[in-house]
NUVEX-365972 format. One record per residue (C-alpha): residue in three letters; x, y, z. Coordinates in steps of 0.1 Angstrom, whole numbers, always signed. Each point is the difference from the previous one (the first is absolute). Example, Ala and Ser with C-alpha at 12.3 -4.5 7.8 and 13.67 -1.06 7.14 Angstrom:
BEGIN
  rest     px     py     pz
   ALA   +123    -45    +78
   SER    +14    +34     -7
This chain:
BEGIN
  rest     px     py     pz
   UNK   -267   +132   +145
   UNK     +1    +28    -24
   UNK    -24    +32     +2
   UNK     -7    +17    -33
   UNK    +27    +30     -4
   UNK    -28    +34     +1
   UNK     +7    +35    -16
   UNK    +13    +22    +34
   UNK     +7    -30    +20
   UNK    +23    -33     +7
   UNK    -14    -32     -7
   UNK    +18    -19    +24
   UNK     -8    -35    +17
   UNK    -36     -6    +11
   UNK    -14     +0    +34
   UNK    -34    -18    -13
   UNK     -4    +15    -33
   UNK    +10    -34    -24
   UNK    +12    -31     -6
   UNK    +24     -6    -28
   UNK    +12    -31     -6
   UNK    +27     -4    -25
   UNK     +6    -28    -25
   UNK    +20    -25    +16
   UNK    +23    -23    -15
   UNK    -12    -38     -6
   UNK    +26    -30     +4
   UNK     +1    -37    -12
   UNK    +15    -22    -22
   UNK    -24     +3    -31
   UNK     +9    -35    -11
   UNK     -6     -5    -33
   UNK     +4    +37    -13
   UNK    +35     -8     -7
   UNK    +24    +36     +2
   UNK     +9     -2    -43
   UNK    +27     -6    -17
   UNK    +34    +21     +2
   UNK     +7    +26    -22
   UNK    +30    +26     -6
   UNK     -3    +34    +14
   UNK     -7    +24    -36
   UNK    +32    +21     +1
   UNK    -14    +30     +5
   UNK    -10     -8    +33
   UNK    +33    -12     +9
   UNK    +15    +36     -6
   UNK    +18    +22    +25
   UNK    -22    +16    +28
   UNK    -28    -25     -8
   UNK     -3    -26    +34
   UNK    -11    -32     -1
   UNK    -34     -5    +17
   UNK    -13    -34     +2
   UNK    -19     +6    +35
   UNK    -12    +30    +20
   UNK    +29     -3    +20
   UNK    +21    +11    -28
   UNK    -21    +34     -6
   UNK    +21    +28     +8
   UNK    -16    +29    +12
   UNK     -8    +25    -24
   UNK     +9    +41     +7
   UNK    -32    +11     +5
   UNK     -7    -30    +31
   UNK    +23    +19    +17
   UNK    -20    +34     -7
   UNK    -33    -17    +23
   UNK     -4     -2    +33
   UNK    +22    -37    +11
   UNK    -24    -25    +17
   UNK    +19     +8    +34
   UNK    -11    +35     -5
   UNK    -39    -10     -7
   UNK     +4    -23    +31
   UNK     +7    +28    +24
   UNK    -25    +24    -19
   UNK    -24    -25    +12
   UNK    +10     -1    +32
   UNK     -1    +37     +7
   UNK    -32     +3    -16
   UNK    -15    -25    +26
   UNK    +13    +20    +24
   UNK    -12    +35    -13
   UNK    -35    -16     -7
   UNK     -2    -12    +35
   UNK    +11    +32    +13
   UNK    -27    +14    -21
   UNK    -29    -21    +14
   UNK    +10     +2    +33
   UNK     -1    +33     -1
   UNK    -38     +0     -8
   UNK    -10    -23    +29
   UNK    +12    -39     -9
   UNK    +23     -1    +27
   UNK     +8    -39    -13
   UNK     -3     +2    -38
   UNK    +27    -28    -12
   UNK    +31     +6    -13
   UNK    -11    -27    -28
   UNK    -43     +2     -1
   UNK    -16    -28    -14
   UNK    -22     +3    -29
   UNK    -31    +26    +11
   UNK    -38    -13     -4
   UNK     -2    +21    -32
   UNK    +30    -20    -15
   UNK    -12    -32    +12
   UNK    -31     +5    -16
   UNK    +16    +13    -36
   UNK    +32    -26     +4
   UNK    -17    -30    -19
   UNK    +39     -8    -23
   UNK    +35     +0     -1
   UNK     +9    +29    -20
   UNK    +31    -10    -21
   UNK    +32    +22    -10
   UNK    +18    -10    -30
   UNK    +35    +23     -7
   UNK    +14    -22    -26
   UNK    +28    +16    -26
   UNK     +0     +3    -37
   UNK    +23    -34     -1
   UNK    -31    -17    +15
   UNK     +9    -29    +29
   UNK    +37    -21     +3
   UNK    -15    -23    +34
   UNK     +0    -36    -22
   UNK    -12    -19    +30
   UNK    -35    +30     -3
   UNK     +2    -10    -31
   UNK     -3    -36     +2
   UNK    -22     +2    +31
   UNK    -27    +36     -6
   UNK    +10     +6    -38
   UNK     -9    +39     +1
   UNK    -23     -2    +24
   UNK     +2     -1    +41
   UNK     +6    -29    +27
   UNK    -36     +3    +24
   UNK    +19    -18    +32
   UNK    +22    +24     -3
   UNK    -22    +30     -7
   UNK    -19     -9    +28
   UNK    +29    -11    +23
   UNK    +15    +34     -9
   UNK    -34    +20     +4
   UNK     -3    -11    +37
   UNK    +38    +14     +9
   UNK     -7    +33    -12
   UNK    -36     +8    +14
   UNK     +5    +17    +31
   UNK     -5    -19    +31
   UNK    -14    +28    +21
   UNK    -41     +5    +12
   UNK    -25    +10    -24
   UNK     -7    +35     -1
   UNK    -38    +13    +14
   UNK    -19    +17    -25
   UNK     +9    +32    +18
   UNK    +37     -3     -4
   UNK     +1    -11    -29
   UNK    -23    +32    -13
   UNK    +29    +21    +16
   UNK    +29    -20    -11
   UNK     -8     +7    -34
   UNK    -25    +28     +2
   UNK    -33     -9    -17
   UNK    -18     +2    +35
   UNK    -31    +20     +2
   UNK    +11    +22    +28
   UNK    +28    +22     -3
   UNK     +8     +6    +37
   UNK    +11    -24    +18
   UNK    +10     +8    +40
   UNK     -1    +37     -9
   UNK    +25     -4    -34
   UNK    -10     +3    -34
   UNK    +14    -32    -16
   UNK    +24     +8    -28
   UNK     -8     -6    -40
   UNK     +3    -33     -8
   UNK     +4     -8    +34
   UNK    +31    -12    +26
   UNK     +9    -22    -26
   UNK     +8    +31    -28
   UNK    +12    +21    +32
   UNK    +25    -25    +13
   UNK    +12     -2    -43
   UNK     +0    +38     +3
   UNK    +24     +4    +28
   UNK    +29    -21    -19
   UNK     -4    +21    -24
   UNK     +9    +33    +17
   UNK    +25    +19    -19
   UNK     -1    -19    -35
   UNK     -1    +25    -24
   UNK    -18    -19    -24
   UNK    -16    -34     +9
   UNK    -18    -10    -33
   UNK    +34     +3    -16
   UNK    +17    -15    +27
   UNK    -30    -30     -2
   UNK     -3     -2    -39
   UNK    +30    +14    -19
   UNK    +23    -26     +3
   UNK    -29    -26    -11
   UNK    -11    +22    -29
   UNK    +35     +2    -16
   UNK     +4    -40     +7
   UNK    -31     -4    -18
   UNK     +3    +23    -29
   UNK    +37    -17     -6
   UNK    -13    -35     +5
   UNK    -16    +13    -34
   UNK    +34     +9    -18
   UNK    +17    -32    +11
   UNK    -32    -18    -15
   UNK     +9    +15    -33
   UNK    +39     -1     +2
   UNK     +7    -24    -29
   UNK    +25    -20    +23
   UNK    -32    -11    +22
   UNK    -21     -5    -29
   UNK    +28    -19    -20
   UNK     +4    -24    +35
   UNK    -41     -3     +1
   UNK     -3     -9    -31
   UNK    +23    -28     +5
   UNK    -17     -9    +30
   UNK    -33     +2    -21
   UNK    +13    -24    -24
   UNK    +14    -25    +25
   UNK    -28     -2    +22
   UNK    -21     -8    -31
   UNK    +26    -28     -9
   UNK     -9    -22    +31
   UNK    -37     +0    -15
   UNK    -15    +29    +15
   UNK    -18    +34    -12
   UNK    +20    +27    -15
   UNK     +4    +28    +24
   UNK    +15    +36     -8
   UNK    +12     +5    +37
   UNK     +3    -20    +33
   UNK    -25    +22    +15
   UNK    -23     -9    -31
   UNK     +1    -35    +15
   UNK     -5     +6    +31
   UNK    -33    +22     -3
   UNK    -14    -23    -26
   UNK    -39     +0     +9
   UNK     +1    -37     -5
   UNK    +11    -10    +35
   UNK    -24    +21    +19
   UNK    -30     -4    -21
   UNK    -31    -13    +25
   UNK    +16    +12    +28
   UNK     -6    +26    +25
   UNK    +28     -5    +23
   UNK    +26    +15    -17
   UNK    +21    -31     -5
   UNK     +2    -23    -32
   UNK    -11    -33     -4
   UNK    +34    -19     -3
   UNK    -10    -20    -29
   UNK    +29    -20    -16
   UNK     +6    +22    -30
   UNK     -3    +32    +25
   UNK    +28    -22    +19
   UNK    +18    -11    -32
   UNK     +3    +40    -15
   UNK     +9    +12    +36
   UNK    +32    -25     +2
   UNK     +8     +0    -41
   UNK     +0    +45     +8
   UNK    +23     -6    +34
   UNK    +23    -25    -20
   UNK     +1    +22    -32
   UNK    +12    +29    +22
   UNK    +29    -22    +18
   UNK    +10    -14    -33
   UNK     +3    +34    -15
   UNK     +6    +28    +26
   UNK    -30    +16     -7
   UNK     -1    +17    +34
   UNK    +34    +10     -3
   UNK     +0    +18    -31
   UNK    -32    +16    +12
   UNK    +21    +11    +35
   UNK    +25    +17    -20
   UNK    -20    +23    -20
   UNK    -23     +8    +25
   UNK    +35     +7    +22
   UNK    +10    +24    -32
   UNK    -29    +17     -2
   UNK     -5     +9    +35
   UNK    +33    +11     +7
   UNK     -5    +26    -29
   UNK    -33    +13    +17
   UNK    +18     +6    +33
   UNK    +27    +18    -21
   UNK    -27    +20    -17
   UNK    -24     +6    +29
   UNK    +29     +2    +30
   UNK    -15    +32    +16
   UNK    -36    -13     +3
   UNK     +8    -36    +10
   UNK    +29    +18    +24
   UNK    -38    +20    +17
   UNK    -13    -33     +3
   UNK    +23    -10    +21
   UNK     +2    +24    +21
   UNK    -34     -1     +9
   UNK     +8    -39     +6
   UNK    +24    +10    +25
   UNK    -19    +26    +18
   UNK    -28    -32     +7
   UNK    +27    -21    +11
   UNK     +9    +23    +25
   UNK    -34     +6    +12
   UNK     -5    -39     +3
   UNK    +31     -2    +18
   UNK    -15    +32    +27
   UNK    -31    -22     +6
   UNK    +17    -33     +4
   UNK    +29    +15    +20
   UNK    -25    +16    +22
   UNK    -20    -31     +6
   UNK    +28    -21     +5
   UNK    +10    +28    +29
């Protein structure tokens, strides 16, 4: 469960902080949303360096992926932020705060829905089976299936604790010790950070450049040329004329008169969600998309090599900090 990345500190994995839920993928056989007919790839998305991405399993990894933080890395960040957290706490008196706290009385009381996380790309969705089953929306089995794995299994926080986990308590010593600002949760986030020279670049950089990029691959005429196709064939199988996959997917339409975040499934959402997937397969939509976005990033890593080279080394000096805390608790 992600904690929002603050100025001066790392957001890391929470102790108690949120839930997150991510979108999860839907399956089912759709019957009667038949997959379209078959077309010919357009030649230029048959051209050298472009791949052929029919499924997500076919995405490549794109340059700057490998400039982020790998999820085996965010795993053990989480880990050793438990572990400097509990440190903290202990410190001040909670000789058996959890590794893993439940959710506190003042999050129980503010929890009331499953917050949803949506990190879709430009090329919008390639899962025909979500298609068929959620269109563009989310499976709620699933959700909640998915929602229950992640909370953390530990007690419930006092009020007390929970005041110094993530200082808004009203007293600021506790057993003698001022609590730190933003409490143990911030201070354990604080310690991982030691040494990083710069840890809003280190946090944002790489994200800002992928977003401001994601903007000159929109405009690349190869991705607009391959959209427009895609525009026009999705519109062939009898549905609305979109500019861009993602223009589908956000279309107010499936979420209008709800207040869950998810879309109402109708048949047409349904219909437009399988006609975009099959319009993509038929012609490599995704893949054309890939290879620009592949282009253009391994031109901003040629341009920007000393600042992204910074990043990383502040990556690395985490890693070895995580690696101090877990080797010392595994001692």
């Amino acid at each position: 469960m992600a904690v929002r990345w603050g100025p001066g500190a790392v957001a890391l994995v929470a102790t108690a902080a949120a839930a997150v839920v991510l979108v999860l993928v839907g399956y089912g056989s759709g019957a009667g949303l038949g997959t379209g007919s078959g077309g010919s790839v357009p030649a230029y998305a048959r051209e050298p360096g472009v791949p052929r991405v029919k499924t997500e399993r076919d995405h490549r990894e794109l340059p700057l992926e490998k400039e982020e933080f790998s999820a085996r890395d965010r795993g053990r960040i989480a880990r050793a932020q438990s572990y400097e957290v509990q440190r903290c706490m202990r410190s001040f008196g909670f000789d058996d705060f959890p590794l893993e706290p439940g959710l506190g009385p003042l999050m129980a009381e503010s929890y009331s829905a499953t917050m949803t996380m949506v990190a879709m790309p430009s090329y919008g969705m390639l899962d025909l089976r979500q298609a068929r089953r959620s269109g563009y929306g989310f499976d709620p089995e699933r959700t909640e299936a998915e929602l229950k794995r992640i909370l953390p299994t530990g007690r419930a926080l006092t009020e007390r604790e929970d005041g110094v986990l993530h200082g808004t308590a009203s007293e600021r010593m506790v057993n003698g010790r001022e609590v730190p600002a933003g409490g143990c949760s911030a201070e354990g986030a604080r310690r991982l950070v030691r040494g990083v020279t710069d840890v809003d670049r280190m946090w944002t950089y790489v994200a800002g450049r992928q977003e401001k990029l994601d903007k000159v691959v929109a405009e690349d005429e190869r991705v607009r040329r391959a959209f427009r196709d895609w525009s026009r064939c999705v519109a062939g199988k009898g549905f609305r004329t979109y500019e861009t996959p993602m223009a589908a997917f956000r279309d107010k339409e499936w979420r209008r008169g709800r207040d869950d975040g998810n879309t109402g499934r109708t048949r047409r959402e349904l219909g437009t969600a399988v006609a975009d997937v099959t319009c993509k397969r038929e012609l490599n939509t995704a893949g054309v998309w890939w290879a620009v976005s592949d282009e253009v990033q391994r031109a901003d890593l040629r341009r920007n090599k000393s600042r992204y080279a910074a990043v990383r080394r502040d990556q690395q000096r985490v890693r070895d900090t995580v690696r101090e805390v877990l080797g010392a608790k595994s001692r």
